[in-house]
N, CA, C and O atoms as a CHARMM CRD file, in Angstrom:
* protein
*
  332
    1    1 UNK  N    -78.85700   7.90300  43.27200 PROA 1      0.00000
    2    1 UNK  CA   -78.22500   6.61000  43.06700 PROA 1      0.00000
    3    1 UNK  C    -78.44100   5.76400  44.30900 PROA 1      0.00000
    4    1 UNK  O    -78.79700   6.33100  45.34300 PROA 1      0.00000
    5    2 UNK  N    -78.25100   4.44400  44.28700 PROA 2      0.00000
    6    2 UNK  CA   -79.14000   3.57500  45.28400 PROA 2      0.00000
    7    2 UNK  C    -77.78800   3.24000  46.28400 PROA 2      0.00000
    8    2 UNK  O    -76.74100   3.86200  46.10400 PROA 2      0.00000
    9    3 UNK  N    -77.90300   2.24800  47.30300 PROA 3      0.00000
   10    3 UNK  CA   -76.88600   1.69800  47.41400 PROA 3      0.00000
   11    3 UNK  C    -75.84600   1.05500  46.93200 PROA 3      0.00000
   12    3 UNK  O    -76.05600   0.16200  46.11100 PROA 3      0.00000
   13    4 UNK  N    -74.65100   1.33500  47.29200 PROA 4      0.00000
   14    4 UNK  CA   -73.46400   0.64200  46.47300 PROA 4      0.00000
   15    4 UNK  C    -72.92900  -0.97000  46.94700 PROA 4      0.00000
   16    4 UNK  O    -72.78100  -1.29800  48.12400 PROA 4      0.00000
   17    5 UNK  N    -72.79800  -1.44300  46.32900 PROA 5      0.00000
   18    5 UNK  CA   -72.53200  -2.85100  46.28800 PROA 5      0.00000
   19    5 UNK  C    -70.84900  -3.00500  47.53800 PROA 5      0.00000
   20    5 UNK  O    -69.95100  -2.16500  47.59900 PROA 5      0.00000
   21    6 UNK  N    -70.94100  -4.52500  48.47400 PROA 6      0.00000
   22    6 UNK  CA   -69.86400  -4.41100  49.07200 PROA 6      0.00000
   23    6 UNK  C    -68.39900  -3.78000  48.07200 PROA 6      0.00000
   24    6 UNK  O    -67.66000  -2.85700  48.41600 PROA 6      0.00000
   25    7 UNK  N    -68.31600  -4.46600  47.00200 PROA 7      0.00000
   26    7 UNK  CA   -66.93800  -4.33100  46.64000 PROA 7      0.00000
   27    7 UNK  C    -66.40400  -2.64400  46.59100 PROA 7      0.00000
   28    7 UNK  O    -65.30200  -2.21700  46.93600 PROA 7      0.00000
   29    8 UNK  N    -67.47600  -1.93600  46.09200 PROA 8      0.00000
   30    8 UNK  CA   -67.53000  -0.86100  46.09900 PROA 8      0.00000
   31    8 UNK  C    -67.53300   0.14400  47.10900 PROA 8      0.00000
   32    8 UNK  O    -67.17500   1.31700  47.22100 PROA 8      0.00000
   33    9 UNK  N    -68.08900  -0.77500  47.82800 PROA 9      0.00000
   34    9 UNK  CA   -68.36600  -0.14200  49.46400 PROA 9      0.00000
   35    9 UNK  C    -67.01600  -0.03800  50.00100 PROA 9      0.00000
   36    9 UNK  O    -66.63900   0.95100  50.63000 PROA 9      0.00000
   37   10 UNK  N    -66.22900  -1.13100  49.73900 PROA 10     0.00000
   38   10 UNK  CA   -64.91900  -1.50000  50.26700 PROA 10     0.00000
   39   10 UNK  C    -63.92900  -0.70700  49.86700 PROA 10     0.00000
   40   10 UNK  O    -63.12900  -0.17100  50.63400 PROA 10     0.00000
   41   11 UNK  N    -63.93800  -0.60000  48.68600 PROA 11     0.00000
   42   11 UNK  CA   -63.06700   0.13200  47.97300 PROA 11     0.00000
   43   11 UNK  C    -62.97300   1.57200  48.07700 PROA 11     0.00000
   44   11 UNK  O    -61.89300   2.16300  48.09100 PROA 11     0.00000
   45   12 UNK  N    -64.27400   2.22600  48.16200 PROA 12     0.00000
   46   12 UNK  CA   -64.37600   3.50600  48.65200 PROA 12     0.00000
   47   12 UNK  C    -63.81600   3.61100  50.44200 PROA 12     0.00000
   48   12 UNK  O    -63.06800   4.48100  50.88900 PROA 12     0.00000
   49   13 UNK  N    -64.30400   2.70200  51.05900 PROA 13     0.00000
   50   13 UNK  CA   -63.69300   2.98200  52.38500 PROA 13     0.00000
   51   13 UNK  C    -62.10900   3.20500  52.58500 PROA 13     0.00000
   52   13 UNK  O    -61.42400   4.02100  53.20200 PROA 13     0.00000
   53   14 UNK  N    -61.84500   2.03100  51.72400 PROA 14     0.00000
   54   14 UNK  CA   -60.38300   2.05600  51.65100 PROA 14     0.00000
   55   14 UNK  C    -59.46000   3.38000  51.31400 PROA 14     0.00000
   56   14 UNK  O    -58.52300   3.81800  51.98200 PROA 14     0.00000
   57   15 UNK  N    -59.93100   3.81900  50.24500 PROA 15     0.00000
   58   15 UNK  CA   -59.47500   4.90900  49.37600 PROA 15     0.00000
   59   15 UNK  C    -59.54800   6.18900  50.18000 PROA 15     0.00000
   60   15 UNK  O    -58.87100   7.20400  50.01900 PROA 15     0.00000
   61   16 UNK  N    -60.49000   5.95600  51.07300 PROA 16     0.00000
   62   16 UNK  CA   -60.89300   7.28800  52.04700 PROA 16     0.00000
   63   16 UNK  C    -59.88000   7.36700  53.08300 PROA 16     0.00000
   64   16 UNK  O    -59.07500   8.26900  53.31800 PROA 16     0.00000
   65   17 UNK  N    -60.12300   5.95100  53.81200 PROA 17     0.00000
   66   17 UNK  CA   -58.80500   6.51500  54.78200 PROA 17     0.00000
   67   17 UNK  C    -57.78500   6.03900  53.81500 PROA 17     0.00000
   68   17 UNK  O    -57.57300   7.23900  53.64500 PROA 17     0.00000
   69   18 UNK  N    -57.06500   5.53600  53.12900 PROA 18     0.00000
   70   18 UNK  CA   -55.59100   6.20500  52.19900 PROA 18     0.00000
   71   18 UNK  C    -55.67700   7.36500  52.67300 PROA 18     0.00000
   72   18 UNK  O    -54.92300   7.58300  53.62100 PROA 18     0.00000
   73   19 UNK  N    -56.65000   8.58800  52.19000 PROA 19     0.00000
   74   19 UNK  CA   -56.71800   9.68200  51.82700 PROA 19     0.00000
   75   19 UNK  C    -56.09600  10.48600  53.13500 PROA 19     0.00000
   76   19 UNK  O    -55.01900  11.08000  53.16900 PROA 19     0.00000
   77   20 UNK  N    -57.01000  10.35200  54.14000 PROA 20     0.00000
   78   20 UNK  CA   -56.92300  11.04500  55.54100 PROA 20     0.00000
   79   20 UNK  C    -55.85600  10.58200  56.17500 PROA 20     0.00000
   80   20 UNK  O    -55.62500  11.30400  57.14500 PROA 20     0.00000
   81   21 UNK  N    -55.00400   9.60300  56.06200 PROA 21     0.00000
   82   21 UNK  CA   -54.31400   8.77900  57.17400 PROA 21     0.00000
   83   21 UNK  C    -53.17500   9.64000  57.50000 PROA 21     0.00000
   84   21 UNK  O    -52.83500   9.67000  58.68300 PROA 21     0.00000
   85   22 UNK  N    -52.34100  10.54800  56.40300 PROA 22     0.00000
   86   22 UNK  CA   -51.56500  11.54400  57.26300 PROA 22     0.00000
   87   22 UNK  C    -52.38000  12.33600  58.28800 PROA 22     0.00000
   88   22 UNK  O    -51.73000  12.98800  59.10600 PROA 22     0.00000
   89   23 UNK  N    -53.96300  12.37300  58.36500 PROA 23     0.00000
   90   23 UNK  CA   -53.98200  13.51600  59.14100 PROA 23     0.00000
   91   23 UNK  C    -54.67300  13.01200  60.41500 PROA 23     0.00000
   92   23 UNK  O    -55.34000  13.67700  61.20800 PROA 23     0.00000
   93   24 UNK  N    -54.39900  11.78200  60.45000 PROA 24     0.00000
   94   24 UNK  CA   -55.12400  11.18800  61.52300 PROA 24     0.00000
   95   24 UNK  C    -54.23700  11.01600  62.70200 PROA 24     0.00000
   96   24 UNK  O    -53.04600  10.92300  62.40700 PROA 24     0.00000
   97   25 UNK  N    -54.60400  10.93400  64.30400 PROA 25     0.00000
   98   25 UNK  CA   -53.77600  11.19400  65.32400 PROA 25     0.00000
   99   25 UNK  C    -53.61000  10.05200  65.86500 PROA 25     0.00000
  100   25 UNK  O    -52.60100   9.75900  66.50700 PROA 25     0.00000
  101   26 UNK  N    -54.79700   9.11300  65.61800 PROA 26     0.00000
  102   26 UNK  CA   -54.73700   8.25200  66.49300 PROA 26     0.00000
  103   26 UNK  C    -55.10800   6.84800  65.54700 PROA 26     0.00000
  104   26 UNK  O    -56.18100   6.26100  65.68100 PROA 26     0.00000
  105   27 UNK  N    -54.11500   6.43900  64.63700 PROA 27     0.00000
  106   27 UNK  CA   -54.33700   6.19200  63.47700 PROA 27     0.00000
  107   27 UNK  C    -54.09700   4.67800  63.33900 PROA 27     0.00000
  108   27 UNK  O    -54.31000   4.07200  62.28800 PROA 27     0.00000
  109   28 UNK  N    -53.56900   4.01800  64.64700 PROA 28     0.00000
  110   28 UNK  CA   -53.84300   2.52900  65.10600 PROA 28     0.00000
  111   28 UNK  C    -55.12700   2.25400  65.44000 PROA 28     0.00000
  112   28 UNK  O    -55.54900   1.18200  65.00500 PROA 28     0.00000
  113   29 UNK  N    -55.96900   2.99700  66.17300 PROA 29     0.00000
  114   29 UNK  CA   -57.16200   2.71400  66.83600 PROA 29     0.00000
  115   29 UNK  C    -57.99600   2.53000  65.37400 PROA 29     0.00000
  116   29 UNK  O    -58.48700   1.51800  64.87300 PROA 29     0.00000
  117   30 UNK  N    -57.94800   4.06800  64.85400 PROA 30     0.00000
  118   30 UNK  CA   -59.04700   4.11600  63.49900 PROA 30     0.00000
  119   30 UNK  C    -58.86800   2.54200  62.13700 PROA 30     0.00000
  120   30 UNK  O    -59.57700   1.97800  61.30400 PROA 30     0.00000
  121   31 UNK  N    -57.69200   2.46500  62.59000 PROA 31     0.00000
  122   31 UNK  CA   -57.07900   1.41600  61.15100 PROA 31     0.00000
  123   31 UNK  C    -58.05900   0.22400  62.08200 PROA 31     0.00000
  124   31 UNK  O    -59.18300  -0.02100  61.64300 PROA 31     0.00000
  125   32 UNK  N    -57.74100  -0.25200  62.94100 PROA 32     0.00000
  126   32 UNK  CA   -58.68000  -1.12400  64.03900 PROA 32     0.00000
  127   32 UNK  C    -59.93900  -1.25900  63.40800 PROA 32     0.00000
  128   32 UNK  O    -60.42700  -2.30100  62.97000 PROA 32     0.00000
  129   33 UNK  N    -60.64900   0.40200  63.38900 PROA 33     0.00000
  130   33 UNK  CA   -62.38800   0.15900  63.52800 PROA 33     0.00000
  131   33 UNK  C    -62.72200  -0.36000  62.17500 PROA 33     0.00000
  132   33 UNK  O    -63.63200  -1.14000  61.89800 PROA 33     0.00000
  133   34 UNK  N    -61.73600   0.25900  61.26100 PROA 34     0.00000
  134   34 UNK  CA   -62.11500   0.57600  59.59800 PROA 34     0.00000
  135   34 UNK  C    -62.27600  -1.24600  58.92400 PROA 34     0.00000
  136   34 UNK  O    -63.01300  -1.79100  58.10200 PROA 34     0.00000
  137   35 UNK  N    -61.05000  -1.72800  59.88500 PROA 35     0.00000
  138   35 UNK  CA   -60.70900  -3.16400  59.21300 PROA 35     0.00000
  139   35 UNK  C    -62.22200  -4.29300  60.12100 PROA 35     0.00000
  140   35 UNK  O    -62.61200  -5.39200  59.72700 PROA 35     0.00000
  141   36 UNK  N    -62.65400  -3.64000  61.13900 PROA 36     0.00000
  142   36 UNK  CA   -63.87100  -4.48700  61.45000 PROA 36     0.00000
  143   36 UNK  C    -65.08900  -4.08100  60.79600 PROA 36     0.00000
  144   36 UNK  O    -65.75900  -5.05800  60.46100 PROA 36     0.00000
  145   37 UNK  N    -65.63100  -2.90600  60.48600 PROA 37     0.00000
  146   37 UNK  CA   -66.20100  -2.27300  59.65700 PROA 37     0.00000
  147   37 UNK  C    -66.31300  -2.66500  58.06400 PROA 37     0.00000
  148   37 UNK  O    -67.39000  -2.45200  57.50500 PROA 37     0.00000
  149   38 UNK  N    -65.39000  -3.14700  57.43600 PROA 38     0.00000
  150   38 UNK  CA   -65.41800  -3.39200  56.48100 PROA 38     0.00000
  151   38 UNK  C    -65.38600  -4.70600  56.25600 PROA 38     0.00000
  152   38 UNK  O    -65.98600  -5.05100  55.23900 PROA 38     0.00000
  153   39 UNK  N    -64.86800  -5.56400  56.89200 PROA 39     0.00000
  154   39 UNK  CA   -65.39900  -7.11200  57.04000 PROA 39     0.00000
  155   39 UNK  C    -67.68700  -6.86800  56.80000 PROA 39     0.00000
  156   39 UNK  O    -68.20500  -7.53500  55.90500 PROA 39     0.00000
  157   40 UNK  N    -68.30800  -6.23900  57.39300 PROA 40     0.00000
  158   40 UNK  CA   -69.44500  -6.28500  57.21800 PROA 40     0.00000
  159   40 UNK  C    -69.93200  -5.40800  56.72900 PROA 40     0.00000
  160   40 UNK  O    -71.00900  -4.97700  57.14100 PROA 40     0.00000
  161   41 UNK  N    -69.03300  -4.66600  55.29400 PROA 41     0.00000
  162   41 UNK  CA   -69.46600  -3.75000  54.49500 PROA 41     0.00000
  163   41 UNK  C    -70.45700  -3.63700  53.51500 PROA 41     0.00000
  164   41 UNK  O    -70.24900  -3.75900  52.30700 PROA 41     0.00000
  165   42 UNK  N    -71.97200  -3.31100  54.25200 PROA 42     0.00000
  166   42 UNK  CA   -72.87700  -3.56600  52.71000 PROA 42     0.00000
  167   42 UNK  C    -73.31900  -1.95700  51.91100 PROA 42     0.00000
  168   42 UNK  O    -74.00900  -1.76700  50.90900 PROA 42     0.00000
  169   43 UNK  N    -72.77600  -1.19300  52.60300 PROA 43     0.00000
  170   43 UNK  CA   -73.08900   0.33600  51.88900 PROA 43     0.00000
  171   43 UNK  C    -72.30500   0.85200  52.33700 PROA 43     0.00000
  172   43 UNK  O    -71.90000   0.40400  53.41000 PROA 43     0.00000
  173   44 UNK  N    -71.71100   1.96900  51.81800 PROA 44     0.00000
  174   44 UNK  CA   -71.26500   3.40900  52.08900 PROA 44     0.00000
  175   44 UNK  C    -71.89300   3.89800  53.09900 PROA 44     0.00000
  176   44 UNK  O    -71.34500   3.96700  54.20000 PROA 44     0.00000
  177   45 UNK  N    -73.37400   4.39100  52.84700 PROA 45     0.00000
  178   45 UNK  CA   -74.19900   4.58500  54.19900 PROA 45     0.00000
  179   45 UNK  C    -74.37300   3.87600  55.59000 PROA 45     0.00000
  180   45 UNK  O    -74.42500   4.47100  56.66700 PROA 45     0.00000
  181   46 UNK  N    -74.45400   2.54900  55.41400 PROA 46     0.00000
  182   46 UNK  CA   -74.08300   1.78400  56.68000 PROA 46     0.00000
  183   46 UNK  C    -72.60200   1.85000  57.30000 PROA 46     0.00000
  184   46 UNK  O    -72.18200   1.55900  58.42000 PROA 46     0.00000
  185   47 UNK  N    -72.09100   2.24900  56.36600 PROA 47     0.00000
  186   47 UNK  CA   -70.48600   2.24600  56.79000 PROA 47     0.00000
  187   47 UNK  C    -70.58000   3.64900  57.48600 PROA 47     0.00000
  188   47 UNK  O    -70.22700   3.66900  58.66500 PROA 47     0.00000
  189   48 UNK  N    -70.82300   4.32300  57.16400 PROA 48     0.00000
  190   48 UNK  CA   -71.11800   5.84900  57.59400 PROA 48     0.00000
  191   48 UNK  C    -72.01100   6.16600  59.29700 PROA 48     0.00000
  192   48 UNK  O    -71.78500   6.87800  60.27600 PROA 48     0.00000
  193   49 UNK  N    -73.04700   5.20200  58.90300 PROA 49     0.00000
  194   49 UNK  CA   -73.88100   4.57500  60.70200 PROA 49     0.00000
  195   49 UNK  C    -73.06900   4.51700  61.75600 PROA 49     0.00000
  196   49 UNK  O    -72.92100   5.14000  62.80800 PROA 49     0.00000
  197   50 UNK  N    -72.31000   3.10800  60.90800 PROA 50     0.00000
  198   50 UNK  CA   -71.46000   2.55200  61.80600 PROA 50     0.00000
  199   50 UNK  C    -70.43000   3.49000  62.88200 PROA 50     0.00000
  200   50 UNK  O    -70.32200   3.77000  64.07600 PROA 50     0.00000
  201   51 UNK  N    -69.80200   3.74100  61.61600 PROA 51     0.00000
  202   51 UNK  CA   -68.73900   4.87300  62.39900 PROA 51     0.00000
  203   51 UNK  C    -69.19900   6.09900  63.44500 PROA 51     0.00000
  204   51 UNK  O    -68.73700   6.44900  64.53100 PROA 51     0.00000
  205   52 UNK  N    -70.32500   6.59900  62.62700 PROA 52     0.00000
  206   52 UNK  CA   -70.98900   7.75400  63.92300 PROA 52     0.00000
  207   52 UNK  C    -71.93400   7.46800  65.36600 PROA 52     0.00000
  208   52 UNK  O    -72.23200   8.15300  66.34400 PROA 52     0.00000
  209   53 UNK  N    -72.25300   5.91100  64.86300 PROA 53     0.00000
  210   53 UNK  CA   -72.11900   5.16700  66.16200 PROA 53     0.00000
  211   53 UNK  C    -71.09100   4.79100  67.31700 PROA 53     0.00000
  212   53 UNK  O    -71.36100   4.95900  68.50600 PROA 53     0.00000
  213   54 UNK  N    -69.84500   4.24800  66.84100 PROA 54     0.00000
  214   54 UNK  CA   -68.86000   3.99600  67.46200 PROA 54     0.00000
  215   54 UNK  C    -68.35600   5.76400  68.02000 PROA 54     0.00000
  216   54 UNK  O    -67.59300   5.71800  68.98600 PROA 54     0.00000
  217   55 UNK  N    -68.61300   6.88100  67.64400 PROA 55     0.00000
  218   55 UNK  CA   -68.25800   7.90200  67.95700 PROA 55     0.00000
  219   55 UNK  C    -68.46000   8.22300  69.32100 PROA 55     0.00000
  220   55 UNK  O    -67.59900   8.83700  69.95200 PROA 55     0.00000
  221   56 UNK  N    -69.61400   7.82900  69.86500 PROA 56     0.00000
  222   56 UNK  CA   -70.04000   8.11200  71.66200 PROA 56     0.00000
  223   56 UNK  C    -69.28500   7.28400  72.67100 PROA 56     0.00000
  224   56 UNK  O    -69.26500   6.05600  72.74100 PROA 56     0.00000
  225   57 UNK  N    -68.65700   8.17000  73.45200 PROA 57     0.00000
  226   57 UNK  CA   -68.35300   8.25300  74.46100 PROA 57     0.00000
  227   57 UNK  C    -66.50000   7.79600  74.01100 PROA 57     0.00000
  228   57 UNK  O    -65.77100   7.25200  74.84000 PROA 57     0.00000
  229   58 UNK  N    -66.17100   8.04700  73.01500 PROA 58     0.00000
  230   58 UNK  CA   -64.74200   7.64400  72.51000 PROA 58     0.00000
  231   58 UNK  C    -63.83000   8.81400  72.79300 PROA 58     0.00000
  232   58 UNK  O    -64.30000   9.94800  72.89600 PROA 58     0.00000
  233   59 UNK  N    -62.71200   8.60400  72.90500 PROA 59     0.00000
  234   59 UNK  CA   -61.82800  10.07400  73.26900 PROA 59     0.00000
  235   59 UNK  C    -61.77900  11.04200  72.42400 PROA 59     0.00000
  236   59 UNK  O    -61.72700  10.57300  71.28700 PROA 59     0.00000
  237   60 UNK  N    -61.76500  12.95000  72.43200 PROA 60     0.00000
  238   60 UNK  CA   -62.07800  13.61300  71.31100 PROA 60     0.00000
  239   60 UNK  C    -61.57000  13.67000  70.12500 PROA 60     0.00000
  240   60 UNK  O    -62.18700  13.80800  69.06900 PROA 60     0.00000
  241   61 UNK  N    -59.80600  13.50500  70.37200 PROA 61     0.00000
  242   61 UNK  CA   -59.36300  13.37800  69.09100 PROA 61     0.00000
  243   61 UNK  C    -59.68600  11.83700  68.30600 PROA 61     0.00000
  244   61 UNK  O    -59.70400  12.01300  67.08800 PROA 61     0.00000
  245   62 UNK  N    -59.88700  10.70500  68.60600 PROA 62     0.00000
  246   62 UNK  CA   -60.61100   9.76300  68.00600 PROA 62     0.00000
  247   62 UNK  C    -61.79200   9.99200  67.46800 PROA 62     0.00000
  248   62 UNK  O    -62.11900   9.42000  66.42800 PROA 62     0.00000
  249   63 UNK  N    -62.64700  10.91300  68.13800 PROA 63     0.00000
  250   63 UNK  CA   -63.73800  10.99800  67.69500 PROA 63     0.00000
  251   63 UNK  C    -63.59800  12.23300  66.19100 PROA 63     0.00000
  252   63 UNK  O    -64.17900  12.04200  65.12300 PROA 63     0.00000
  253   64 UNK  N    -62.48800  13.72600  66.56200 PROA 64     0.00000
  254   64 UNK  CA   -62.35100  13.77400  65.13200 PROA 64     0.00000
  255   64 UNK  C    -61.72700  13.13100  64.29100 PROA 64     0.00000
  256   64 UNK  O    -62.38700  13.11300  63.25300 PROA 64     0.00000
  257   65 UNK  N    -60.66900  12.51800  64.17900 PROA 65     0.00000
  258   65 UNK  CA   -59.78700  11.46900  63.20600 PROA 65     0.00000
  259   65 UNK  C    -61.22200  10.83900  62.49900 PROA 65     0.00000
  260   65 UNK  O    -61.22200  10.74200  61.27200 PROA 65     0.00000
  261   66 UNK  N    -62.73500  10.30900  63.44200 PROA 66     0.00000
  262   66 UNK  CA   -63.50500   9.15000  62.92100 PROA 66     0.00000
  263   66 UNK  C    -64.51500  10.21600  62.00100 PROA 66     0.00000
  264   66 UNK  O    -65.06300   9.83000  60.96800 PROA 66     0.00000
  265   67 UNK  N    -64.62200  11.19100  62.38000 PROA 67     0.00000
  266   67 UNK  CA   -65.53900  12.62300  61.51900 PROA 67     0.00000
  267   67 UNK  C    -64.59000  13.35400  60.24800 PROA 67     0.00000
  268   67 UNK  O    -64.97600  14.06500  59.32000 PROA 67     0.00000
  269   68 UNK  N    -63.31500  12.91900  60.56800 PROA 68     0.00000
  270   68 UNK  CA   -62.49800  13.58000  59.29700 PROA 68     0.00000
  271   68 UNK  C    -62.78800  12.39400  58.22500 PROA 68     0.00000
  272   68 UNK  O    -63.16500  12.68500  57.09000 PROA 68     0.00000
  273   69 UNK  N    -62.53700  10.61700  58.75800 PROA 69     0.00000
  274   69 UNK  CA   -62.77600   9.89000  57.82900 PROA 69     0.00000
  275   69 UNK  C    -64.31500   9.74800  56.93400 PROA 69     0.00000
  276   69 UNK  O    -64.41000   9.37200  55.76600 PROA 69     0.00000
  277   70 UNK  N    -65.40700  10.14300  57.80500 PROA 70     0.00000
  278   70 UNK  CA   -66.68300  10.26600  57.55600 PROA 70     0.00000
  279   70 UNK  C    -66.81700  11.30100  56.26700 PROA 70     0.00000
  280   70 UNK  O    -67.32000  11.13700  55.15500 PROA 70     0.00000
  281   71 UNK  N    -66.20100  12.35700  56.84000 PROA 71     0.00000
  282   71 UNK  CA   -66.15900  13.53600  55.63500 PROA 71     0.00000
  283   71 UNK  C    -65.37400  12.99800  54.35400 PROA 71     0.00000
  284   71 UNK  O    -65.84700  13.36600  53.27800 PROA 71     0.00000
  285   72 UNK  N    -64.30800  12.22800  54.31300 PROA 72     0.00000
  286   72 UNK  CA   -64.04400  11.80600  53.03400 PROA 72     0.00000
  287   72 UNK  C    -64.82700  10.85100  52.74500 PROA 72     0.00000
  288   72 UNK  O    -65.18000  10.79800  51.56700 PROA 72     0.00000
  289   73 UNK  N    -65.18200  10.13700  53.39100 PROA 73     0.00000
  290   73 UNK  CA   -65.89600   8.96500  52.60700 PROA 73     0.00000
  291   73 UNK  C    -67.01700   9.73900  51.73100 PROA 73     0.00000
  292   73 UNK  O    -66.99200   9.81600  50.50300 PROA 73     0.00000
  293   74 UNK  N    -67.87600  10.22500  52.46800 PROA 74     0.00000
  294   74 UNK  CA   -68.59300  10.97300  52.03100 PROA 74     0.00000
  295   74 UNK  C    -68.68900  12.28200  50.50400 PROA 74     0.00000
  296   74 UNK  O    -69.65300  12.62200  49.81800 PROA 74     0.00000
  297   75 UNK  N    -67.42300  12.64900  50.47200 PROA 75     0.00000
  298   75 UNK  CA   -67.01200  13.27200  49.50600 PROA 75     0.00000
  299   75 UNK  C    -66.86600  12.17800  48.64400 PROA 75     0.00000
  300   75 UNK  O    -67.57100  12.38700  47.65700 PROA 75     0.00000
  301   76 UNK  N    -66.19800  10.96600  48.54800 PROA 76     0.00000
  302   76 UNK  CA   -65.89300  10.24900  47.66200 PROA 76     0.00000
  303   76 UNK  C    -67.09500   9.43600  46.77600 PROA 76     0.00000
  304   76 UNK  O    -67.15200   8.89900  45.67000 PROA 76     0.00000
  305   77 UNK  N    -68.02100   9.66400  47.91700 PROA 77     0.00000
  306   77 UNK  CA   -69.57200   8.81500  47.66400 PROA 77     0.00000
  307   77 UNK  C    -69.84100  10.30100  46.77900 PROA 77     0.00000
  308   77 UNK  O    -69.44500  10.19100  45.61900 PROA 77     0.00000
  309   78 UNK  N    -70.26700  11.27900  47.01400 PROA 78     0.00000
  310   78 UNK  CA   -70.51600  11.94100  45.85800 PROA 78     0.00000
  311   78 UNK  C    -70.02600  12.34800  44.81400 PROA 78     0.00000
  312   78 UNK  O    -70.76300  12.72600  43.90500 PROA 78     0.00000
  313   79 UNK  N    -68.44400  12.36900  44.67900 PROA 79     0.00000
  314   79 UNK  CA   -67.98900  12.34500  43.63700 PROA 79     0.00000
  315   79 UNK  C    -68.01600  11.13500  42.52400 PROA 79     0.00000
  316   79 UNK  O    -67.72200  11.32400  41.34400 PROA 79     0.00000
  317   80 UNK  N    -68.37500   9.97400  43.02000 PROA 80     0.00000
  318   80 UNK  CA   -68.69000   8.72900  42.51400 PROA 80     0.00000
  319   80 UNK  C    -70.35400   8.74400  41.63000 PROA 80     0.00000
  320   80 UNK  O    -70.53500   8.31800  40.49000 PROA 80     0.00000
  321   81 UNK  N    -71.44000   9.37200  42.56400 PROA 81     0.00000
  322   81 UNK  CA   -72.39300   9.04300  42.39600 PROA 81     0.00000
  323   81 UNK  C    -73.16100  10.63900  41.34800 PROA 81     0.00000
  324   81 UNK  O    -74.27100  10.92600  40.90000 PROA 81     0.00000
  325   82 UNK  N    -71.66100  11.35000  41.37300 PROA 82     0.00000
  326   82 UNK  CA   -71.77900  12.67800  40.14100 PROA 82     0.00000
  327   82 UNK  C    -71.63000  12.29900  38.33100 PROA 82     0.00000
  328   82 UNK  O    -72.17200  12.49300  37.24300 PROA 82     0.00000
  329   83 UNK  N    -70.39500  11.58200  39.04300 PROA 83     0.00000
  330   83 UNK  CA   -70.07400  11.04700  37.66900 PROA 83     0.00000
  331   83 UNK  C    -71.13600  10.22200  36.20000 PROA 83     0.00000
  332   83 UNK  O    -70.58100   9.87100  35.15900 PROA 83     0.00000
C-alpha cells in the first residue's frame, strides 16, 4: 500500500500516542514534538523519519517514550494497511 494521505496520516498519529500516553515519562516534551510533527504531516513514514531524527542526542528516557510512540504508530500503519 502506498503512502497515506495527511488526514490519515494525522489521525493515525493521533490515535498512536492516545494509545501510549499512559506509558510515556516525559509526556509534555513528546505531546510538544507530535503537535509540530503533525502540522507537516504528509505520511506515516515521514512522520516516522521525523521522529527517529529528533531522537539524537535527546535524553534516554525521551528517546524511549519517542521509540515506544514509533512502535505504535507503526503497528497501527500495519494493521490499517492489512485490512
Amino acid at each position: 500500500m502506498g503512502e497515506s494521505p495527511p488526514s490519515d496520516c494525522k489521525e493515525t498519529i493521533r490515535s498512536a500516542f492516545d494509545n501510549v500516553a499512559a506509558h510515556i515519562s516525559n509526556l509534555a516534551s513528546l505531546q510538544i514534538a507530535v503537535d509540530e510533527i503533525m502540522t507537516e504531516c504528509i505520511s506515516i513514514d515521514s512522520v516516522v523519519r521525523d521522529l527517529e531524527s529528533r531522537m539524537d542526542g535527546v535524553e534516554i528516557t525521551l528517546r524511549t517514550d519517542m521509540r515506544i510512540l514509533i512502535n505504535e504508530i507503526q503497528h497501527q500503519k500495519d494493521r490499517k494497511s492489512s485490512r
